[in-house]
C-alpha positions in Angstrom: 0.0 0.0 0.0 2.9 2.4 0.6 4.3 1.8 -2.7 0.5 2.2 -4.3 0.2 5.8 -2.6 3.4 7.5 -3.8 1.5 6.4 -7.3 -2.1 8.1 -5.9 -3.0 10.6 -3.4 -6.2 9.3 -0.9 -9.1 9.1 -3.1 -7.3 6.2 -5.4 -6.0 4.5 -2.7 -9.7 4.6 -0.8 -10.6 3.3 -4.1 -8.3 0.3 -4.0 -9.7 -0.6 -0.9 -13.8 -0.1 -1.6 -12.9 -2.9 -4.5 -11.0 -5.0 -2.1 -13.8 -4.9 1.1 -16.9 -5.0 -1.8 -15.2 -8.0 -3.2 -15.6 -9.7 0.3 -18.5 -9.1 0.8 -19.6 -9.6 -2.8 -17.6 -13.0 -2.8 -20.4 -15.8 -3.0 -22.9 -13.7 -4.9 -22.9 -14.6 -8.4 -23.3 -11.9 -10.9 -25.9 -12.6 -13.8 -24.9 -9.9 -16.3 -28.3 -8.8 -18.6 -28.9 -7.1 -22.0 -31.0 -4.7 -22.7 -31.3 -5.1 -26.4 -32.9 -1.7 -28.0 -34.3 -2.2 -30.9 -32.3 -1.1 -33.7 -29.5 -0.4 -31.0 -28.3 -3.8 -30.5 -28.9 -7.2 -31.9 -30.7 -10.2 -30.1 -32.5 -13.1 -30.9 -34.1 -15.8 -28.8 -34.7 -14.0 -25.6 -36.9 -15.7 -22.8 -38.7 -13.0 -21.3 -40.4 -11.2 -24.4 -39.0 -9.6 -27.8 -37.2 -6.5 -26.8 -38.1 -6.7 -23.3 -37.7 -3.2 -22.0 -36.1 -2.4 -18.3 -39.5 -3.0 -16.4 -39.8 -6.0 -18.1 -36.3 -7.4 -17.4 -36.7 -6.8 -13.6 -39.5 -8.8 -13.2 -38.9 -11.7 -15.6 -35.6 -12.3 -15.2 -35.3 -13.4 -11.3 -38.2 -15.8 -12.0 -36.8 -17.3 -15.3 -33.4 -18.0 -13.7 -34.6 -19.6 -10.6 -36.8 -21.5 -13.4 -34.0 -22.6 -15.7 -31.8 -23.6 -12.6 -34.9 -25.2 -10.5 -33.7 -23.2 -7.1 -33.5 -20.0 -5.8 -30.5 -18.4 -4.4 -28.8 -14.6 -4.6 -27.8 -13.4 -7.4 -26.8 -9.9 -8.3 -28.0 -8.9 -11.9 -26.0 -6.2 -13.5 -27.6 -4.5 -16.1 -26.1 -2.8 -19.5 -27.4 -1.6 -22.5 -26.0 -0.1 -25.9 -27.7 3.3 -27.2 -27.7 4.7 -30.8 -28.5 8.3 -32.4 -32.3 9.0 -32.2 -32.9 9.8 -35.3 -30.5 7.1 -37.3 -32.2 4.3 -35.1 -35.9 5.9 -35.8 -35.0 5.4 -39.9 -33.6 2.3 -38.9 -36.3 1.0 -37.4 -38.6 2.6 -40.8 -36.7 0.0 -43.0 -36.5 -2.6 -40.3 -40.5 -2.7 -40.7 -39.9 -2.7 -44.5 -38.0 -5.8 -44.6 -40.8 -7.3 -42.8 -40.0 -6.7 -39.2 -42.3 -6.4 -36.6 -42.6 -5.9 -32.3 -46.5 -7.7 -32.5 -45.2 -10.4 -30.2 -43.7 -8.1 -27.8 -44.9 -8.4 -24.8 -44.9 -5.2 -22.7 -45.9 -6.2 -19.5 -46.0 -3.8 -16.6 -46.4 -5.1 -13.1 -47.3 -8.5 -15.1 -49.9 -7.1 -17.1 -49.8 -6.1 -20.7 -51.1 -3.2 -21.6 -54.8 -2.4 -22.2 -56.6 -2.1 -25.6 -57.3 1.8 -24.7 -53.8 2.1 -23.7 -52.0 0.6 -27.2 -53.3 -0.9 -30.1 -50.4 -2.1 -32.7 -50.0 0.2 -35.6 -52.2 -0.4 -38.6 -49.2 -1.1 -41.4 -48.0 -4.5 -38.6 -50.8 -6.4 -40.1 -50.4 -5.3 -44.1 -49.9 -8.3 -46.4 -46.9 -6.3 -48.0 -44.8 -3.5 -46.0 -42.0 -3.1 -48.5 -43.7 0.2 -50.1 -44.2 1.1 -46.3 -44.1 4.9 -46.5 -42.0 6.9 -43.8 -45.0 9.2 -43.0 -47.5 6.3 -43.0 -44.6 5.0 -40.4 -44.4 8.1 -38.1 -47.8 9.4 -38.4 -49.2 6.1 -36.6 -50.8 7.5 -33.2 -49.1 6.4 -29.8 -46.8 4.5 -31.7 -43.8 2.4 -29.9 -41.0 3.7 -32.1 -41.2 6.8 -31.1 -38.7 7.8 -28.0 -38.4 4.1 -27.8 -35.1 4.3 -26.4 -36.2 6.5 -23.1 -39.5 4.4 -22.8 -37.1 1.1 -22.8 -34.7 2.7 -20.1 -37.2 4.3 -17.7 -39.2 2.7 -15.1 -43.1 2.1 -16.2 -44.0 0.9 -13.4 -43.5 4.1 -11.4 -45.0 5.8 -14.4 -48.4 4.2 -14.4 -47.3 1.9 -16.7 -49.3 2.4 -20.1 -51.5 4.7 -19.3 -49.1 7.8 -20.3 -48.0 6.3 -24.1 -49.4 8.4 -26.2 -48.6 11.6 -24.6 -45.3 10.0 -24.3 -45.0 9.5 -28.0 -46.8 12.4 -29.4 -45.1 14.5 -31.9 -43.6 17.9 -31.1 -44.9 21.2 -32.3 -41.5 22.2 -33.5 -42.7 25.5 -35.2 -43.2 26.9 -31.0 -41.6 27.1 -28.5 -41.1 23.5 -27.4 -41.7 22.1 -23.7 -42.1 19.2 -22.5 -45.1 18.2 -20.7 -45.6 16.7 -17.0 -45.2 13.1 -18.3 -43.3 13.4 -20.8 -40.8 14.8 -18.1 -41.4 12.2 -15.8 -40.4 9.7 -18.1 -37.3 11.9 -19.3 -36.1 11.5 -15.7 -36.9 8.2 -14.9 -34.7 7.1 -17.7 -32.0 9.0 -16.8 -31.7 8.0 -13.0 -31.8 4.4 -14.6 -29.2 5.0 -16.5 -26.9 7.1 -14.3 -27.7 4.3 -11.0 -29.5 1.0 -12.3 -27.2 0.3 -15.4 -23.6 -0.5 -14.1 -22.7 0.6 -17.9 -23.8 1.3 -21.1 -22.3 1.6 -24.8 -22.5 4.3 -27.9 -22.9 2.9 -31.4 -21.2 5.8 -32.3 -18.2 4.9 -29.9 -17.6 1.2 -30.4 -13.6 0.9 -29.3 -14.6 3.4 -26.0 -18.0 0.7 -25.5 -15.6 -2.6 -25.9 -12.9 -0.4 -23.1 -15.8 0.6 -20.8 -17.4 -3.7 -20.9 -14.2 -4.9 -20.8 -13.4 -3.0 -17.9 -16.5 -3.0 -15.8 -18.2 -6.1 -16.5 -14.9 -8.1 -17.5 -15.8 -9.4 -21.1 -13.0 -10.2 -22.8 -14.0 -10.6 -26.7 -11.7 -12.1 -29.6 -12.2 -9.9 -31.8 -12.1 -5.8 -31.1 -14.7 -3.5 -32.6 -13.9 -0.9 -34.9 -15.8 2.6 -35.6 -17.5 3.0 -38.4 -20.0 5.7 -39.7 -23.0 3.5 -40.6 -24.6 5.4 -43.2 -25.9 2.8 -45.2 -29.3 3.2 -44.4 -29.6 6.3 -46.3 -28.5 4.5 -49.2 -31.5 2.0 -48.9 -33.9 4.5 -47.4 -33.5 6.2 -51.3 -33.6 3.4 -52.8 -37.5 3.2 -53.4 -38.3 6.8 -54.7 -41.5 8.6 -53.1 -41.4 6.5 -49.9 -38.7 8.7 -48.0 -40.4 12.5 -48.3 -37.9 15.4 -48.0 -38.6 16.3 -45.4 -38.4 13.2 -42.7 -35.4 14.7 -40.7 -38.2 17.1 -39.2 -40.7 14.7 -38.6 -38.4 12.4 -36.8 -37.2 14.9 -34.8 -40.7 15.9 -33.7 -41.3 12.2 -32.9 -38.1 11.9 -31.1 -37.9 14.7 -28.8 -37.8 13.0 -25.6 -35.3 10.4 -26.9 -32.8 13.2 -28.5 -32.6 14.9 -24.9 -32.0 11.6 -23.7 -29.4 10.6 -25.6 -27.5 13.7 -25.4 -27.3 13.1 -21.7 -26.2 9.6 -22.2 -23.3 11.1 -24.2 -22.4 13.0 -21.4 -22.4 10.8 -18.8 -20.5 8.2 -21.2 -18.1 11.0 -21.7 -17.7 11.8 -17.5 -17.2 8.3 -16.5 -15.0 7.3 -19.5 -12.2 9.8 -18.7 -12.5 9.1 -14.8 -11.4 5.6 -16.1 -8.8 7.1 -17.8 -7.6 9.5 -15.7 -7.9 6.7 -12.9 -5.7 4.3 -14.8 -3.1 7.0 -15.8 -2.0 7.7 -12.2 -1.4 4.2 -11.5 2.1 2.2 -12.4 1.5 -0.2 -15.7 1.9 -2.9 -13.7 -1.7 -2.0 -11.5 -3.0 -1.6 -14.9 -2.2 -4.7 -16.2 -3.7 -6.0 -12.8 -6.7 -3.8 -13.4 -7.1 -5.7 -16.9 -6.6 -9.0 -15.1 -9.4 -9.4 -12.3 -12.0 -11.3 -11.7 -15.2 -9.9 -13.4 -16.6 -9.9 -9.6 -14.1 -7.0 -8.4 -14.4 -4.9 -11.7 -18.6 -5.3 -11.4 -18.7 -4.2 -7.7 -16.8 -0.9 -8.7 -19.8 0.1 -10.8 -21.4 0.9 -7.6 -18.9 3.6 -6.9 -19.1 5.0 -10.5 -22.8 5.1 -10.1 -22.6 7.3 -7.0 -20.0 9.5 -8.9 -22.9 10.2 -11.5 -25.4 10.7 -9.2 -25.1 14.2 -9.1 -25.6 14.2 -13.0 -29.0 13.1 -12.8 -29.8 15.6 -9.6 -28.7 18.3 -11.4 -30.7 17.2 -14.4 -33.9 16.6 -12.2 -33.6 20.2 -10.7 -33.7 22.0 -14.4 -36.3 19.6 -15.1 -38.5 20.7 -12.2 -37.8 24.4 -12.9 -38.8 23.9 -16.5 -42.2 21.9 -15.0 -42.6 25.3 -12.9 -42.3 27.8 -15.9 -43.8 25.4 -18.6 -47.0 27.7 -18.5 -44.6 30.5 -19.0 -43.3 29.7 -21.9 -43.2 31.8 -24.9 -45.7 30.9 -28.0 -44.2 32.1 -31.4 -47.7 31.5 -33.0 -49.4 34.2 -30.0 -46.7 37.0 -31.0 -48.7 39.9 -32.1 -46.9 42.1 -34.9 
């Protein structure tokens, strides 16, 4: 330890020694790391509790399936992650997704076991067509209460704090981008539901757009080792295809996915910072220490490196905190805000 601290001042070497008592403690609780696969995000297939389950889903199926598949109960600590993608390349994504024939009918979406009610979400009309190929992209957004849109902060947050259901289509109704935009009571609740999530209840979570700094950050937290690394590259080939059939892309779908993806842009932009914030305390972390920690730090057991998410979640606390104090004030002012189409000339 004296050799460690002329390497690191007090707050690393308290570090070294969270990891080393929360590995005791930690040490005959087995870890059960779980996906969230978004769709379009991150690919899946053959998943027990429901297609695209989202994060209220997970919680409740997958203690009960476990136990199930093993035929006993015991501890387990499940460790949560998730990958996360550009709003609006994931939205057209999705569009030709649905094109090629894919779609979420079988999905499940239950919410304290229930799914949702026929008042609360009816699938959209184009699901059942005989042939979806000359889907059009307004046809695709303009379907009311409709899961694609903000899918990714609806799969994050937690429903069943939310009412489950009851909120989706004010959750997924399009922005009035030609005012002054606000966000309304739910739509706010779910905005920061998703984001505590994130910042506490996932111990980490990936970028599309950051592949190499995704494999470093599961590498490092959840100890995956993988055989081959990933590599960055600008996935634009959906534009290609979405141009492909002429008249079904209108010119101007950039705006009516980003009135459909409000919620989810706000979102993501957060994720990015947080990414960002923990990513270079990792860093910056490593740096101070000798190479032969950090090979050490490479080396351990999955067990160690997963108990030190708890600490980075309580470093990003104060992200979401300061997140849930602007929203409030904007909840306070919303009636305040200034209409464009009211200006008098």
């Amino acid at each position: 330890m004296v050799g460690l601290a002329r390497f690191s001042n007090f707050t690393n070497v308290y570090r070294v020694l969270f990891l080393v008592a929360t590995q005791c403690i930690l040490l005959y609780w087995t870890a059960c790391l779980v996906f969230l696969a978004i769709v379009n995000a991150g690919y899946s297939v053959g998943w027990r509790c429901g297609l695209h389950a989202d994060f209220t889903e997970l919680r409740e199926c997958v203690p009960r399936m476990l136990n199930k598949l093993e035929g006993h109960e015991r501890p387990r600590r499940l460790v949560y992650f998730t990958i996360l993608r550009g709003a609006l390349d994931r939205y057209v994504s999705e569009w030709l997704h649905t094109r090629r024939g894919g779609t979420w009918v079988k999905a499940t979406l239950r919410c304290r076991g229930l799914p949702p009610r026929p008042f609360q979400y009816l699938p959209c009309s184009y699901v059942f067509d005989v042939n979806v190929s000359q889907l059009s992209f307004n046809r695709f957004a303009n379907c009311p209460g409709s899961l694609s849109s903000n899918r990714q902060t609806r799969m994050i947050a937690s429903l069943d704090d939310l009412g489950c259901y009851s909120n989706l289509r004010e959750w997924t109704k399009p922005a009035n981008l030609a005012v002054n935009f606000s966000l309304s009571p739910p739509q706010i609740d779910l905005l920061a539901s998703a984001v505590e999530n994130l910042a506490t209840a996932f111990a980490t979570f990936g970028l599309i757009e950051h592949t190499i700094y995704t494999q470093y950050m599961y590498r490092m937290l959840l100890g995956l080792v993988f055989r081959i690394p990933f590599k960055n590259k600008i996935n634009t080939s959906w534009v290609s295809e979405a141009y492909q059939e002429p008249g079904l892309l209108s010119s101007d779908w950039e705006q009516v996915a980003e009135a459909r993806n409000q919620i989810d842009m706000m979102f993501v932009a957060f994720a990015r910072h947080l990414f960002t914030h923990r990513l270079a305390a990792r860093l910056r972390a490593e740096s101070i220490l000798p190479i032969r920690l950090r090979l050490f730090l490479r080396q351990v057991e999955p067990r160690l490196l997963l108990s030190d998410t708890n600490l980075e979640a309580m470093v990003c606390r104060h992200l979401s905190r300061f997140f849930k104090k602007e929203i409030v004030w904007r909840r306070l002012n919303s009636r305040m805000t200034y209409n464009v189409a009211n200006r008098k000339v």
